[in-house]
Structures are given as structure tokens and as C-alpha cells.
C-alpha positions as CSV (number, residue, x, y, z in Angstrom):
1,X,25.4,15.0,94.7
2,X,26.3,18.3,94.8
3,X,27.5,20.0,98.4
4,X,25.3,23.5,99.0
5,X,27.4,26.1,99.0
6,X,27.4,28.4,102.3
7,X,25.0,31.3,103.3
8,X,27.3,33.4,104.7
9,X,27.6,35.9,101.9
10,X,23.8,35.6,102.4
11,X,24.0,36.4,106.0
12,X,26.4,39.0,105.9
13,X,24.0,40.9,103.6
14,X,21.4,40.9,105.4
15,X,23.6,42.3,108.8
16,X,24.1,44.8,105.8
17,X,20.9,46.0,105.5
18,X,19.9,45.5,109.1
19,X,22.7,48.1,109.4
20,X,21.5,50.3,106.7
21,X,18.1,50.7,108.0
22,X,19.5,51.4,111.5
23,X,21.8,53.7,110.8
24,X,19.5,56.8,110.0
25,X,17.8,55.7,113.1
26,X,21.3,55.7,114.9
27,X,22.2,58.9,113.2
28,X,19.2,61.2,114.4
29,X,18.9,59.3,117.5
30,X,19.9,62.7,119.4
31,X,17.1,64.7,117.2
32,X,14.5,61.9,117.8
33,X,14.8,62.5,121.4
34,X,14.9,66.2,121.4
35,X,11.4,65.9,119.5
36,X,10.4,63.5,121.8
37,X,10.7,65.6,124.9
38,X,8.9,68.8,122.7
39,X,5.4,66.2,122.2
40,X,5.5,64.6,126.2
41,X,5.8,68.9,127.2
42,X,2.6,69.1,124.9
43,X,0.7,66.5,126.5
44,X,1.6,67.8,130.0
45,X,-0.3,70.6,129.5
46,X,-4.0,71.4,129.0
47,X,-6.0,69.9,127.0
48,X,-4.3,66.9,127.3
49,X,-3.7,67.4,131.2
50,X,-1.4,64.3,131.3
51,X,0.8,65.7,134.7
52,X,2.7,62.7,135.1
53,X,4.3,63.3,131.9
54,X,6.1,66.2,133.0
55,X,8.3,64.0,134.9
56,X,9.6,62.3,132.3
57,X,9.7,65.0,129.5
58,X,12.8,66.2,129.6
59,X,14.6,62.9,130.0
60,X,14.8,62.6,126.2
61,X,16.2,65.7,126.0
62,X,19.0,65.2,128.6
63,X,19.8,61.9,127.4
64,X,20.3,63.3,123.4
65,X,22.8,66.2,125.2
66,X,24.6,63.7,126.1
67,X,26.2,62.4,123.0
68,X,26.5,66.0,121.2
69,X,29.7,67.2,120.4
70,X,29.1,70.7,120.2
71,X,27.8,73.6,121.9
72,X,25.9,74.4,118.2
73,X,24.7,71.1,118.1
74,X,23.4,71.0,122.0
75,X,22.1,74.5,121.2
76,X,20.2,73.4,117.9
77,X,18.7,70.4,120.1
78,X,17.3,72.0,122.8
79,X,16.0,74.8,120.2
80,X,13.7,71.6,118.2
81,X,12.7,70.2,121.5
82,X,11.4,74.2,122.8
83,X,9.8,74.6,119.1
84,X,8.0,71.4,119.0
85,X,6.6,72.0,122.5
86,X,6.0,76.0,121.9
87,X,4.2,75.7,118.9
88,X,2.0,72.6,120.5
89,X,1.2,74.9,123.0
90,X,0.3,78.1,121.3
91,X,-1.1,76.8,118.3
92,X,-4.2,78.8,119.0
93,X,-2.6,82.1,118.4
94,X,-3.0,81.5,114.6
95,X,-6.6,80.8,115.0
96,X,-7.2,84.6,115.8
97,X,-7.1,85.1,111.9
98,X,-11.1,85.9,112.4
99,X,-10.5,89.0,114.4
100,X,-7.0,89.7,112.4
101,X,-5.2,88.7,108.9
102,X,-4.1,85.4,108.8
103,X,-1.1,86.0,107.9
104,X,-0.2,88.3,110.6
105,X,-1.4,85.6,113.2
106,X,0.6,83.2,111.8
107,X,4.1,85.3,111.8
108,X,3.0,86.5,114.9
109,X,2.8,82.4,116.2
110,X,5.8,81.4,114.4
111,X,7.8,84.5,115.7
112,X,6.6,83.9,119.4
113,X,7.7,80.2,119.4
114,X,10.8,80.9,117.6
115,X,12.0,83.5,120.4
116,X,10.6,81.2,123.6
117,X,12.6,77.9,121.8
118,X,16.0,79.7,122.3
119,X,15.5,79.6,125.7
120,X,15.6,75.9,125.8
121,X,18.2,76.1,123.2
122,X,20.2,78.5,125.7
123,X,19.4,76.0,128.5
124,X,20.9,73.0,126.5
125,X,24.2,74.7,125.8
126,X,24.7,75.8,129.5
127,X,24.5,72.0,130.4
128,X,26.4,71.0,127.2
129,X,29.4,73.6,128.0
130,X,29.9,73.3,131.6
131,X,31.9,70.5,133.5
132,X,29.7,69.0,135.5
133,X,27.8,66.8,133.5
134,X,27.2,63.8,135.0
135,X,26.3,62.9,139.1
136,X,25.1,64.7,141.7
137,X,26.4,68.5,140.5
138,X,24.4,67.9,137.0
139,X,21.2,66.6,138.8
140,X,20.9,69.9,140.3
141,X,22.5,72.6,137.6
142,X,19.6,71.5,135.3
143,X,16.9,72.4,137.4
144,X,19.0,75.4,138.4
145,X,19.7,76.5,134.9
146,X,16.0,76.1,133.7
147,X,14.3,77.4,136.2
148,X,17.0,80.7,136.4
149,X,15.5,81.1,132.7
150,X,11.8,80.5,133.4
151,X,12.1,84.0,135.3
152,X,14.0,85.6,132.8
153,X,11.3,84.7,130.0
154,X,8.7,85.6,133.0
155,X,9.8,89.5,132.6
156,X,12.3,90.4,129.5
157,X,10.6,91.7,126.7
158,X,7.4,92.6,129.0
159,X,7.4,89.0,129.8
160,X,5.6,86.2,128.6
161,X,5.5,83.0,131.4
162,X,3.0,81.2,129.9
163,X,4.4,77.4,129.9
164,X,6.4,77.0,132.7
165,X,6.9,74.0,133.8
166,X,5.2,74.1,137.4
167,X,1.6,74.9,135.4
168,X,1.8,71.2,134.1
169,X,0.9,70.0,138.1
170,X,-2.1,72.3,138.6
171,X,-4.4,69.7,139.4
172,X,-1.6,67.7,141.2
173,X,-2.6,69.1,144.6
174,X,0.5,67.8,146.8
175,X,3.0,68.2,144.3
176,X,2.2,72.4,144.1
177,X,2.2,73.2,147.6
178,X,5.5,74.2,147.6
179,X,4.4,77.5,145.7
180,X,3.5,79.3,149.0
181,X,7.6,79.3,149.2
182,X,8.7,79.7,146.4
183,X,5.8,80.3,143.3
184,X,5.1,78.2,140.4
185,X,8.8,78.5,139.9
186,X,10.0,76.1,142.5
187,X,7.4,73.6,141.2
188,X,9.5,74.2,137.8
189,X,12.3,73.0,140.2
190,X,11.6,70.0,141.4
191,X,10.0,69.1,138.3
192,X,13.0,69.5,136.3
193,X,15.0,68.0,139.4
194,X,13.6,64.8,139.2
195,X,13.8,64.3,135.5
196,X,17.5,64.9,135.7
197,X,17.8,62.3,138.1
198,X,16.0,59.9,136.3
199,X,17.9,60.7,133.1
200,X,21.4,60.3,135.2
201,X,20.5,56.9,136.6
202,X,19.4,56.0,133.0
203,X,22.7,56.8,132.0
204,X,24.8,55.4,134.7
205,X,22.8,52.3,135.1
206,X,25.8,49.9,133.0
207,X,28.4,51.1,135.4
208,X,26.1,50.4,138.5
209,X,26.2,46.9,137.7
210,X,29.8,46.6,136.3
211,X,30.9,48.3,139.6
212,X,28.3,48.5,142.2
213,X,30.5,50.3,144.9
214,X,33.0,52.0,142.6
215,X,32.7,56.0,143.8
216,X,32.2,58.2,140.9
217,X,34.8,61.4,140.7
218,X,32.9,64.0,140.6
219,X,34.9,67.6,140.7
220,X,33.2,68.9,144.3
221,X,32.5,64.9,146.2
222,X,33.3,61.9,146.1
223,X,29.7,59.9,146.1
224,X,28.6,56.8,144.8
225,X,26.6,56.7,141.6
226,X,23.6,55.3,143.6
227,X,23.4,57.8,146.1
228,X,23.5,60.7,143.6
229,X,19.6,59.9,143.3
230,X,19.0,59.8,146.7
231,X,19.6,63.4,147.4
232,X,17.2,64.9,145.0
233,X,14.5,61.4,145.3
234,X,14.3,62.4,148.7
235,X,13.6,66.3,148.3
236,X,11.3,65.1,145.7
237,X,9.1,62.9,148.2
238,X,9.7,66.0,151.4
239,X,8.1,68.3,148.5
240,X,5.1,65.5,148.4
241,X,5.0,65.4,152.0
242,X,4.2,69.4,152.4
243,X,1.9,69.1,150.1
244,X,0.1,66.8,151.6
245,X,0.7,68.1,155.4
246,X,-0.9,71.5,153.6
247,X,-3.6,70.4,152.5
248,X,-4.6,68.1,155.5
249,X,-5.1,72.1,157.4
250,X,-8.7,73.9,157.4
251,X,-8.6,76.6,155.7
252,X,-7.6,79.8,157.9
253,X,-10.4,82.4,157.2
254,X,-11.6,85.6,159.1
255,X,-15.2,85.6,157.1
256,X,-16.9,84.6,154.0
257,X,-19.1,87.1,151.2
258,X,-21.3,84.4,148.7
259,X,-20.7,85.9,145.4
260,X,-22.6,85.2,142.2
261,X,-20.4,84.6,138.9
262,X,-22.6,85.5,135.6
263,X,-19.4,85.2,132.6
264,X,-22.5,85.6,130.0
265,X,-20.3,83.6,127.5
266,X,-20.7,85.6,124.4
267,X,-18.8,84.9,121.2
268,X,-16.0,87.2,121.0
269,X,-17.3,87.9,116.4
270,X,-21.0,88.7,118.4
271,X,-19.0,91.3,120.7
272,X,-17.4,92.7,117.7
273,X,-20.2,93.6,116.1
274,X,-21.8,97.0,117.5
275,X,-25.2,96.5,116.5
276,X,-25.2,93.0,119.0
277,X,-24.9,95.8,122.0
278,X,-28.6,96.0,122.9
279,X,-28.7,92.3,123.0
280,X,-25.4,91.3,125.1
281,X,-26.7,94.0,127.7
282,X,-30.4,92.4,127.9
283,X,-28.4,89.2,128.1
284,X,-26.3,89.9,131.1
285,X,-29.4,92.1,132.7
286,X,-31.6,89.0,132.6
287,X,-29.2,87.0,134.2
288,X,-28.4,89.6,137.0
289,X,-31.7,89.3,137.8
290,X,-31.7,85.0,137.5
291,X,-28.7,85.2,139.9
292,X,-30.0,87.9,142.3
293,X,-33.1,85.7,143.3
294,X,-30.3,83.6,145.4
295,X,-29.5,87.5,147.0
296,X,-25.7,87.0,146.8
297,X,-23.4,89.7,148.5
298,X,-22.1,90.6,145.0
299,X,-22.6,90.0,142.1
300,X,-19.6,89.5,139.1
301,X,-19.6,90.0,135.3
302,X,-16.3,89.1,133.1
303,X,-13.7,91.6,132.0
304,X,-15.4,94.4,129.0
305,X,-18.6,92.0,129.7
306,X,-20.8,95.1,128.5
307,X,-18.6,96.1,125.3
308,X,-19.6,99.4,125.4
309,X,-18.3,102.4,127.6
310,X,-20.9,103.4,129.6
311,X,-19.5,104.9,132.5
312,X,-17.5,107.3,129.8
313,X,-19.0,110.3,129.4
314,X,-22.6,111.8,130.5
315,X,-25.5,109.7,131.2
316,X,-26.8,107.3,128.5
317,X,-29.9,104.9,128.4
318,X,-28.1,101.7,129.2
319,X,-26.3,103.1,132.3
320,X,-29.7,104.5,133.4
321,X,-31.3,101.2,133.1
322,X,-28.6,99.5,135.1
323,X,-28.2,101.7,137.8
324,X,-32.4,101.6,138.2
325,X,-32.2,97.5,138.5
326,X,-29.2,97.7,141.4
327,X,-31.3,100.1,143.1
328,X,-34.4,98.2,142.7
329,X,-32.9,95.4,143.8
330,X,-30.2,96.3,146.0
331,X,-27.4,94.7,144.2
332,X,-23.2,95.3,144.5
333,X,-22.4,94.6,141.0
334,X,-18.3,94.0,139.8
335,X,-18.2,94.3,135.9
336,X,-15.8,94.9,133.6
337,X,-16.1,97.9,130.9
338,X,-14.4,100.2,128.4
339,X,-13.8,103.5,129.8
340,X,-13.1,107.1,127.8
341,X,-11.1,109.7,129.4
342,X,-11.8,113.4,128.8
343,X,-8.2,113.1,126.9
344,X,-9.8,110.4,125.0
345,X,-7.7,107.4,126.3
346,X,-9.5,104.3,126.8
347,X,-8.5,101.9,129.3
348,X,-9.7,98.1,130.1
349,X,-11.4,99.2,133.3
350,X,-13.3,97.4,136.4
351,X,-15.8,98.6,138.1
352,X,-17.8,98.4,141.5
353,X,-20.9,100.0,141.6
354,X,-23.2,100.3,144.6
355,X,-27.2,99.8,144.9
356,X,-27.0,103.5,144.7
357,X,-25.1,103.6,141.1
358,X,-21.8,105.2,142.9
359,X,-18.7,103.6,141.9
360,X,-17.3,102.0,145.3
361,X,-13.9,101.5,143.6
362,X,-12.2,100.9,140.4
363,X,-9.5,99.6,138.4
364,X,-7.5,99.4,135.2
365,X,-5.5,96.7,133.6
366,X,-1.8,97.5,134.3
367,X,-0.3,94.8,132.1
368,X,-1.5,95.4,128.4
369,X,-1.4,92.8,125.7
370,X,2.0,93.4,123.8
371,X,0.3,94.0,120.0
372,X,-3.0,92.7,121.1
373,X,-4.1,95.8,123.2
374,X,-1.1,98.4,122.9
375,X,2.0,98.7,120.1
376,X,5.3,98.3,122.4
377,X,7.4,100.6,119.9
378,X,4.7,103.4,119.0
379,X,5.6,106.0,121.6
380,X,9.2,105.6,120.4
381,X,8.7,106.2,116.5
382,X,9.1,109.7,115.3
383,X,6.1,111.0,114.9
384,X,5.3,110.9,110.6
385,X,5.0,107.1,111.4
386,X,1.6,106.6,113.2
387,X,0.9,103.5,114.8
388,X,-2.1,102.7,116.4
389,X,-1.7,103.1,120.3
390,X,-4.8,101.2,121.9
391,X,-5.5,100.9,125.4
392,X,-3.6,103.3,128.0
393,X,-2.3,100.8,131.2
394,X,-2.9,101.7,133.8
395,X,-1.2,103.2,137.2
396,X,-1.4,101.6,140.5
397,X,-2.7,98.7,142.2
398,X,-6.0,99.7,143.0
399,X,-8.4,97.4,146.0
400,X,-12.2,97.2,146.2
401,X,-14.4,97.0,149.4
402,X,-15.9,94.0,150.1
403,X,-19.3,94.7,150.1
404,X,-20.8,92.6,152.9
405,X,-17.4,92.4,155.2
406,X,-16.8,95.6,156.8
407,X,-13.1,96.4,156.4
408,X,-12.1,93.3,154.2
409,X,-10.7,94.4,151.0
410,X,-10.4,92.4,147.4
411,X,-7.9,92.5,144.3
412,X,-8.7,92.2,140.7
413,X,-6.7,91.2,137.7
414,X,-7.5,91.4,134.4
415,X,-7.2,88.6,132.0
416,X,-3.0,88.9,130.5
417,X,-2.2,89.6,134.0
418,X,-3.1,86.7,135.8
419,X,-0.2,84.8,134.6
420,X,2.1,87.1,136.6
421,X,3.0,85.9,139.8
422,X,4.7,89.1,140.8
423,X,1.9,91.0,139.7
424,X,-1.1,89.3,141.4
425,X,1.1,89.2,144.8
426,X,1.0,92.8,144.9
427,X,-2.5,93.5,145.7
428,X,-2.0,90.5,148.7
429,X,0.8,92.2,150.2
430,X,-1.4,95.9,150.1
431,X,-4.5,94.1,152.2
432,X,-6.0,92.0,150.1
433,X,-8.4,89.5,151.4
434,X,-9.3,87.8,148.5
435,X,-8.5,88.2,144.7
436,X,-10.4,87.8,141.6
437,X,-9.8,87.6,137.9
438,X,-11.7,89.3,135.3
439,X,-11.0,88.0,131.6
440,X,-12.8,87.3,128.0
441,X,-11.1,84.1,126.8
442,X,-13.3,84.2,123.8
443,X,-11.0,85.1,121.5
444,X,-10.1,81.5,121.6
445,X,-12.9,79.6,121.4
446,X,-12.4,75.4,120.6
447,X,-8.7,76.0,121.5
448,X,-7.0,74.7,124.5
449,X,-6.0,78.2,125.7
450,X,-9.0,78.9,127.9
451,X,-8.4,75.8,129.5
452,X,-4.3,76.8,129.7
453,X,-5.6,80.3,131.0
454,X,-7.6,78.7,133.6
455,X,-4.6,76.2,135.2
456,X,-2.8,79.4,135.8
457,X,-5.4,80.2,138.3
458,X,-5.0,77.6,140.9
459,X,-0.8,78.5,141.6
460,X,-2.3,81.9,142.2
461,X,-4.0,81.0,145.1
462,X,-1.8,78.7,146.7
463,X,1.3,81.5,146.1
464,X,-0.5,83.6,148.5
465,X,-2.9,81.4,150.2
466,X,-6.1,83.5,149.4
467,X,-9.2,82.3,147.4
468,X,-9.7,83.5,143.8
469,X,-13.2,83.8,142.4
470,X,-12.7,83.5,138.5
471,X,-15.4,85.0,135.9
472,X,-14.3,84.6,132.5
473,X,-16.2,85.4,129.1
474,X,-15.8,82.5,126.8
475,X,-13.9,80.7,129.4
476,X,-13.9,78.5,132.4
477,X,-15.2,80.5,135.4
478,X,-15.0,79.1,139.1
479,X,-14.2,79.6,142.5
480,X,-10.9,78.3,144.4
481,X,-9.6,77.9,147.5
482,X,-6.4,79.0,149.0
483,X,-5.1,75.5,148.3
484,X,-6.0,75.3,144.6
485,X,-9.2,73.2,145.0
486,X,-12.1,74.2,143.0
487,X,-14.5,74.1,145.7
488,X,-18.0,75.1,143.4
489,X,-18.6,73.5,139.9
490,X,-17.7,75.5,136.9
491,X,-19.1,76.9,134.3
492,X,-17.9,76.3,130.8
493,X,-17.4,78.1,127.9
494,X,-20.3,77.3,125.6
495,X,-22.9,77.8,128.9
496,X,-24.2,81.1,127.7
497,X,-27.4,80.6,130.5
498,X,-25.5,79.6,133.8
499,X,-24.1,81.1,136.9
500,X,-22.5,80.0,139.1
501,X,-23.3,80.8,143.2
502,X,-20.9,80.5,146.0
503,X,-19.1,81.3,149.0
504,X,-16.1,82.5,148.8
505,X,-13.4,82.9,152.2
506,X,-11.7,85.7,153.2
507,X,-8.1,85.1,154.3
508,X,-6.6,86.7,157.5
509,X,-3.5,89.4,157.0
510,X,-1.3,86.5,157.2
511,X,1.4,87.1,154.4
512,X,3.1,83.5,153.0
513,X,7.2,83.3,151.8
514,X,6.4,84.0,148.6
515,X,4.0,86.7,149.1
516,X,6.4,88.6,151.6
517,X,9.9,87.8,148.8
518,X,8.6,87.4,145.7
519,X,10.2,85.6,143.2
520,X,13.3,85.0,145.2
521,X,13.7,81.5,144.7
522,X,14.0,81.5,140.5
523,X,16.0,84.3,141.4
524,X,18.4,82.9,143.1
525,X,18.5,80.2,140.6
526,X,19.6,82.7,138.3
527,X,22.3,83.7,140.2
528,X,23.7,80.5,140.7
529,X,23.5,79.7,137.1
530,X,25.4,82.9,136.5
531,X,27.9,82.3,139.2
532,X,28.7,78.8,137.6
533,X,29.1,79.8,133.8
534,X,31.2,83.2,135.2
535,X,33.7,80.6,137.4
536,X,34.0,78.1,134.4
537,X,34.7,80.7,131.8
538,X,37.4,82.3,134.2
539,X,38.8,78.7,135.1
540,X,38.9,78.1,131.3
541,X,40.7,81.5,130.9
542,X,43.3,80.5,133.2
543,X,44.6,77.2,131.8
544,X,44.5,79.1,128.4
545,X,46.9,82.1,129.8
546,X,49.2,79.3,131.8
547,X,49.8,77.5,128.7
């Protein structure tokens, strides 16, 4: 009988290909994470609206920065991670190929999402390169270092914020509260804080149980490895705690106006087209008249809602016929329009106009769309190359009366501009009682950036504690109060018949942190980070020269 011969040869080749079909896994491990934490960023945001995400999103990333070995390598990490989340986020920009060629969309897209990446490419290698990279010091340079570059991408180049971190938690109430400190920024903050400390204890957790009271040395204290997530668990939780203190308060007003919002919805191709003009206006004159039978205190259209300029110039059939139905019917009316100059400049202009047809107040955007509504580089190019200039921005922070409030004042942004803090906190700080924002979001119809737009909104109020009505064309239009609650139902993009009626409150002259400093928290972030990478070179710097 003959003896079976052993399966070890057997065995060992089958640890073999166990190990071969691993190690591609173990070799892009790092890269697998970095892509990781670009998708969970894309689902924290609208239209997914999964909040709780952004907790845990960057913990792939700061796990995979770990085990690189270079500062191209960390850089080249953080760059996939930014580019997968970038391009989930602004995917729509390519879908503007109706209004423009599709191949400019889509080099415009993949240009945008190549320059925001860097900046989480930059981020990474500042972790990667500096000492502290493990306890308490690393748990707070990474919120530091990214929110220091969330203002940075909020202003260079004309600025381009949209994405920060702190815009994931718009409908997580408590955990935005904080913003009437320090703006979206600091929710940034203490988002990013309490994914590095979840990524520390992930990484320390073998030593906590080889050595449960062995004190780790870190370069500034002496703390052990367990209490390094106490610290920033616990400012975490005081953060919750505001929040929630805040929004236990009435709301502190000095009056109310009911306002009726009329967005009109019209397709942005349908606004294009000139001969559509005579219907859009018998459109938004019909539902003036729907929402008037309520007898509002004033009544709000969308930014451009009438697509032609008809406050430019002399007097022209469809201004007569508007200024006969406010004086018929004794309506304040805030609408956004196209307006000529004598000099032939055309700005994206609001209007107030009384039941007399006098205009009570006006404004004009500020903040232009780099490409979409002005070319950056024209007024710099000699003059044989012509470029296409657009709109004009406008000067100075202009308010509006408040129609039915004697002495109460409001502030309107236009579309673009809403998604600057610093910006919107300047008609506050000049007396306004309430604000407003004007936009056509149409342009992106089926897409998830009205609904992006929209989250913007609610950190606006709660920066400066005042209610924001918000009318948008092709968007979501609703009214919020200084805590970021939606307080009336909204109206969605593809209601072309609704309005929506409510009262909106009028906030006392009481200025919050942020409305009184600004962006001074991210700034000081900034600093710090700046401080920390200047010190380290220099200490570097010396041991070099001492050699």
C-alpha cells in the first residue's frame, strides 16, 4: 500500500497565490484609501446629504499618509483624494455644454478640479513633512492646516469656496452653531478635528493594548495615548452643546415684513431665446397678481427674472405695463434685471420699485462669475486682442428700505456671491436687518448644484444671525431663520406655478463674532500653519549648518 505523499508543496502554493492576489491590494493600499476619502467627501455633500460621513472622510486619507515615504508621494495622495471628491462635486459644470461648447465645459471642469485638488495635495504634504505626526500636536495641525487653506481657496484667484468642509453639516443644526464665531470655517474645524482623532486612535489602538499606561513622547507633552482624544472629543461635544444651547433661544427680532417669493422657474434654453420674452413677463405678471391676493408687504422675483433690460433706457411697453399693475395694486416689488448704462455697460442689477414705479433702491452684483459673466484677463491684453468683457461689477454695498418697517433696512446678494462669507457680512455690519439672495440656478437643471447652492444659504444666516429670504430661478427658494431652520416650505425647481408666502423677522442691530471679525478664525489657522512650517524649516536649517 502505497504511503500518500505530503501536501505541503500543495499548501505552500496556495499561501503563494493567496500572497499574489494580496499583494496588489497591499501595494495600492495607500491609493485605495486616498480614493476612498475623495467618494465619502462626495456623499457628504448634496444630493447625497449623508452629514455623518463627513466625520469619517478624511480618516482614509490620514491613515494612507501614514505609510508614505515621500513628500511626492503624500503630495500625489492627497491630490487623487481632492480630484475624486472635486470632480464628484462639480460634475455639473460640464453639463453647461447647452449654453456653451462642450468642449470648453469640459476643460473648463477638468481645469477647475485639477487646481482645487492641489490644495489637498498641499495639505497632505504639510502633514507628511512636519514632525509632529502622531498624538495630540497632529490631531490639531490637521484641522489647522486645512482649514488655513479653505480660506486661502475662499479668496486667491477671485476665490472659489465652494466645498468646504463646514457646508457638508447644513442641515445638522447643533453641529453649525458655532458659525456665529467663527463662519463655516470653524465648522471645517471641528470637522476635520474629529476625523483626525479618530484616525490617531485607529492607529495607536495596538500600542494601547500592548502598553495601556505607557506615555507617548510627543516633542511639546508628555500625554498618554488615550488622553490625546480626550482633548479634541471633548471640544467636539462643547461645540454640540452650543449648538444646541443656541438653538433652545427665541429668536431675538425687532419686527416682521411677510414677503411673497414668486422664482417663476423658467428654463434657463427658454430665457435664452428672445422671442420667449413676452411670455416669461406674462408669466411672472400673472403670478404677481396670484401672490398679491394674500397682500404681502413685498413682493420678490429671482435674479434677471425678466431677461430683458427694461429699466435701461426710455420708457418701453413692458415697463409701462408693470408699473400700471404696482400702482393698481399697491405692490413693493424686488426683481432682478439687466440694466444698460448710457456708456453701454450692462450690469446684473436689483431693483426696488414702489407702487408709484420709483426705484426705492438698487443694486448690482459685485462679485462677477470668473468666465461665466466677465473675462479676468481682458482688461490686461493689449488692445488688437479683443475679448469679450460682459457684465461691469459693481461698486459698493448698496441697502434697500424695508417697505412696511419704517427704518429697517435689507441686503441683497446675487447668486455667485452668496457663497462668500466675507461678502454677505458686509451689508450686516452697514445695518442690515435682514438679507436676501437673488439667483437663476437654472443653468443647472437635474444637477445637484442648485441643491449645493442652496446649503450655502443656511451658514449665512447663522454667521450673522439674521433671516435670509431666498428666491431662486430654477432653484430651491425658501425662507430661513437666524438659526438655519427653514421655517416655510420650499419651492422646487421644476414648480413653474408656486409661491411661496411668509413672514420673515427682522433682527435687532446686534452684531455676532463673526459679523464684527470676519474671517479671523481660518485666519488665524493660517498663521499658525505658517508659523509651524517657518519653525520646522529653520530647525531643519540648523542641524544642517551644525553638521
Amino acid at each position: 500500500m502505497k504511503k500518500k505523499s505530503p501536501k505541503v508543496p500543495k499548501k505552500r502554493e496556495t499561501v503563494k497565490q493567496k500572497e499574489s492576489i494580496k499583494s496588489p491590494i497591499r501595494r495600492y493600499q495607500s491609493w485605495i484609501l486616498a480614493g476612498i476619502s475623495g467618494i465619502l467627501l462626495i456623499l457628504s455633500f448634496p444630493s447625497f446629504n449623508l452629514f455623518p460621513i463627513a466625520w469619517m472622510g478624511l480618516i482614509p486619507l490620514l491613515i494612507a499618509l501614514k505609510s508614505v515615504s515621500s513628500s511626492k508621494s503624500a503630495f500625489w495622495h492627497g491630490y487623487v483624494a481632492g480630484a475624486i471628491f472635486f470632480f464628484g462635486l462639480l460634475y455639473w459644470i460640464i453639463l453647461l455644454y447647452p449654453f456653451a461648447n462642450i468642449f470648453l465645459t469640459t476643460f473648463g471642469c477638468v481645469a477647475l478640479v485639477a487646481y482645487l485638488a492641489a490644495y489637498v495635495g498641499v495639505f497632505s504634504v504639510l502633514l507628511h513633512r512636519l514632525p509632529w505626526r502622531s498624538g495630540l500636536p497632529f490631531i490639531f495641525i490637521a484641522p489647522t492646516i486645512w482649514t488655513g487653506l479653505e480660506w486661502v481657496r475662499s479668496w486667491l484667484l477671485t476665490g472659489f469656496p465652494w466645498g468646504s468642509m463646514g457646508y457638508t453639516q447644513w442641515n445638522n443644526l447643533p453641529a453649525i452653531q458655532i458659525a456665529s464665531l467663527t463662519g463655516v470655517h470653524g465648522v471645517s474645524f471641528v470637522v476635520v478635528l474629529f476625523n483626525a482623532t479618530i484616525a490617531e486612535a485607529l492607529r495607536t489602538y495596538p500600542d494601547w493594548k500592548r502598553s495601556r499606561h505607557q506615555a507617548s513622547p510627543l516633542r511639546f507633552v508628555m500625554i498618554d495615548k488615550r488622553a490625546a482624544t480626550i482633548i479634541p472629543i471633548a471640544i467636539v461635544i462643547a461645540c454640540f452643546i452650543y449648538g444646541l444651547i443656541s438653538l433652545s433661544r427665541p429668536v431675538e427680532t425687532t419686527s416682521e415684513t411677510q414677503m411673497a417669493l414668486v422664482p417663476g422657474n423658467i428654463q434657463q434654453l427658454d430665457k435664452w431665446n428672445r422671442e420667449n420674452l413676452p411670455a416669461i413677463f406674462k408669466q411672472y405678471i400673472d403670478l404677481i397678481e396670484k401672490a398679491d391676493a394674500a397682500q404681502p408687504d413685498l413682493i420678490v422675483l429671482p435674479e434677471t427674472a425678466i431677461p430683458g433690460a427694461i429699466f435701461s433706457g426710455g420708457p418701453n411697453d413692458y415697463r409701462r405695463k408693470l408699473e400700471q399693475m404696482l400702482h393698481d395694486r399697491q405692490i413693493y416689488l424686488l426683481t432682478g434685471v439687466p440694466h444698460f448704462t448710457p456708456e453701454l455697460k450692462i450690469y446684473n442689477r436689483v431693483f426696488l420699485l414702489s407702487p408709484s414705479g420709483d426705484q426705492l433702491g438698487s443694486y448690482s452684483k459685485t462679485h462677477l462669475v470668473p468666465f461665466g459673466e466677465y473675462v479676468p484677463i481682458s482688461r490686461h491684453l493689449p488692445n488688437l486682442i479683443q475679448l469679450p468683457s460682459g457684465y461691469e461689477a459693481g461698486k459698493s454695498i448698496d441697502l434697500f428700505p424695508v417697505p412696511s418697517v419704517e427704518g429697517a433696512q435689507m441686503g441683497i446678494v446675487i447668486c455667485f456671491e452668496s457663497i462668500f462669507p466675507n461678502l454677505f457680512r458686509k451689508f450686516v455690519l452697514k445695518g442690515a436687518n435682514v438679507m436676501g439672495i437673488l439667483t437663476n440656478d437654472a443653468w443647472y437643471e437635474g444637477t445637484a448644484a442648485p441643491e449645493q447652492h442652496f446649503a450655502i444659504a443656511p451658514l449665512r444666516a447663522i454667521e450673522n444671525r439674521v433671516a435670509v429670504f431666498r428666491c431662486a430661478n430654477g432653484g430651491i427658494s425658501c425662507i430661513i431663520d437666524p438659526f438655519g431652520r427653514v421655517t416655510k416650505e420650499r419651492i422646487q425647481p421644476n414648480d413653474t406655478q408656486g409661491f411661496l408666502i411668509g413672514d420673515v423677522p427682522l433682527i435687532d442691530q446686534k452684531k455676532t463674532v463673526y459679523t464684527r471679525y470676519g474671517d479671523w478664525f481660518p485666519i488665524l489657522c493660517f498663521l499658525v500653519s505658517v508659523i509651524l512650517v517657518l519653525y520646522h524649516h529653520l530647525s531643519n536649517r540648523r542641524v544642517e549648518e551644525s553638521k
